[in-house]
C-alpha positions as CSV (number, residue, x, y, z in Angstrom):
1,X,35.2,2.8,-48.1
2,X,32.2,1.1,-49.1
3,X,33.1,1.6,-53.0
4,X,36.4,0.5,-52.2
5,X,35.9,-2.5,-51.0
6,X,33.2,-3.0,-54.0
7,X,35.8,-3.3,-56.2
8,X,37.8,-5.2,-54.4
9,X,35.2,-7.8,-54.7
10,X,34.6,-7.6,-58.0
11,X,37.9,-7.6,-59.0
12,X,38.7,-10.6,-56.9
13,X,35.4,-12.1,-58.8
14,X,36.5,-11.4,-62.4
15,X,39.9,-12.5,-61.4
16,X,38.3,-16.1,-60.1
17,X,36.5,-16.5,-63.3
18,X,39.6,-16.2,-65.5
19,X,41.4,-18.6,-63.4
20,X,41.0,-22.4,-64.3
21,X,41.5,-23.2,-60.7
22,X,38.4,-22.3,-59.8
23,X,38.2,-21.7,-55.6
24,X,41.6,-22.5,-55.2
25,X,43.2,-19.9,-57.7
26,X,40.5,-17.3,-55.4
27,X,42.0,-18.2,-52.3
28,X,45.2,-18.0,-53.5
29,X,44.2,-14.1,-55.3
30,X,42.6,-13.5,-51.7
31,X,46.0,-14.0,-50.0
32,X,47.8,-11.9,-53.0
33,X,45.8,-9.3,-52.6
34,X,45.8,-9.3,-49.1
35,X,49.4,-9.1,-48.5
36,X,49.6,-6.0,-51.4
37,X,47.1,-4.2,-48.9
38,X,48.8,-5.0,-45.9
39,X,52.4,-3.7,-47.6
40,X,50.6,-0.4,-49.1
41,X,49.0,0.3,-45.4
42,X,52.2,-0.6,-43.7
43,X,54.0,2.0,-45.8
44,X,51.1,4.8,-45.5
45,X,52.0,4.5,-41.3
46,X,55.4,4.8,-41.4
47,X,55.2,7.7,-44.1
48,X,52.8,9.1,-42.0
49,X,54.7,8.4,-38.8
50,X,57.9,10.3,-40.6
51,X,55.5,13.4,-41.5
52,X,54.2,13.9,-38.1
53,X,58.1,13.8,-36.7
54,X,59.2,16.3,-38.9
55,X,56.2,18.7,-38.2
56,X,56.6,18.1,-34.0
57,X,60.4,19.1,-35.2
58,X,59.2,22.3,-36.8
59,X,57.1,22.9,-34.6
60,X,59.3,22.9,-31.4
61,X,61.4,24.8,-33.3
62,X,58.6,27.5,-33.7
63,X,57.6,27.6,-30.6
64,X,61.0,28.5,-29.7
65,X,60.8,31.2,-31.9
66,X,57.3,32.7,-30.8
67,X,58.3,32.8,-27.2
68,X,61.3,34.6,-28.1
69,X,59.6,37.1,-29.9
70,X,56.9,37.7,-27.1
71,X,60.0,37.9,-24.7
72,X,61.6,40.4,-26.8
73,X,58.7,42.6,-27.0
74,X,58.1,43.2,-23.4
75,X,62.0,43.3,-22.4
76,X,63.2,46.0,-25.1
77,X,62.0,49.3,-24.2
């Protein structure tokens, strides 16, 4: 985490420098880079959100299964 946000700095910094508008055209990559972060996070969660919903779906479904199975093996004799 630590190296991330290293870079982040730096690149902000570099970025600054390049920019005739001095503190102005930092704020300004600040707020761009800000929002990119807050969209790449926002679309981690809901990936994430759609992962887990699929895998609480399989895994109903397999517990299904297992019981059935256990059931069947003390029933059929």
């Amino acid at each position: 985490m630590k190296k991330i946000l290293s870079v982040i700095i730096i690149g902000l910094g570099l970025t600054a420098s390049a920019n005739a508008d001095g503190l102005n055209g930092m704020v300004d990559e600040i707020n761009k880079q800000k929002t990119l972060i807050q969209g790449h996070f926002s679309g981690k969660v809901e990936s994430t959100k759609e992962f887990q919903k699929k895998g609480w779906e399989q895994g109903k479904i397999q517990l299904v299964n297992n019981w059935n199975s256990i059931l069947e093996f003390f029933t059929s004799k």
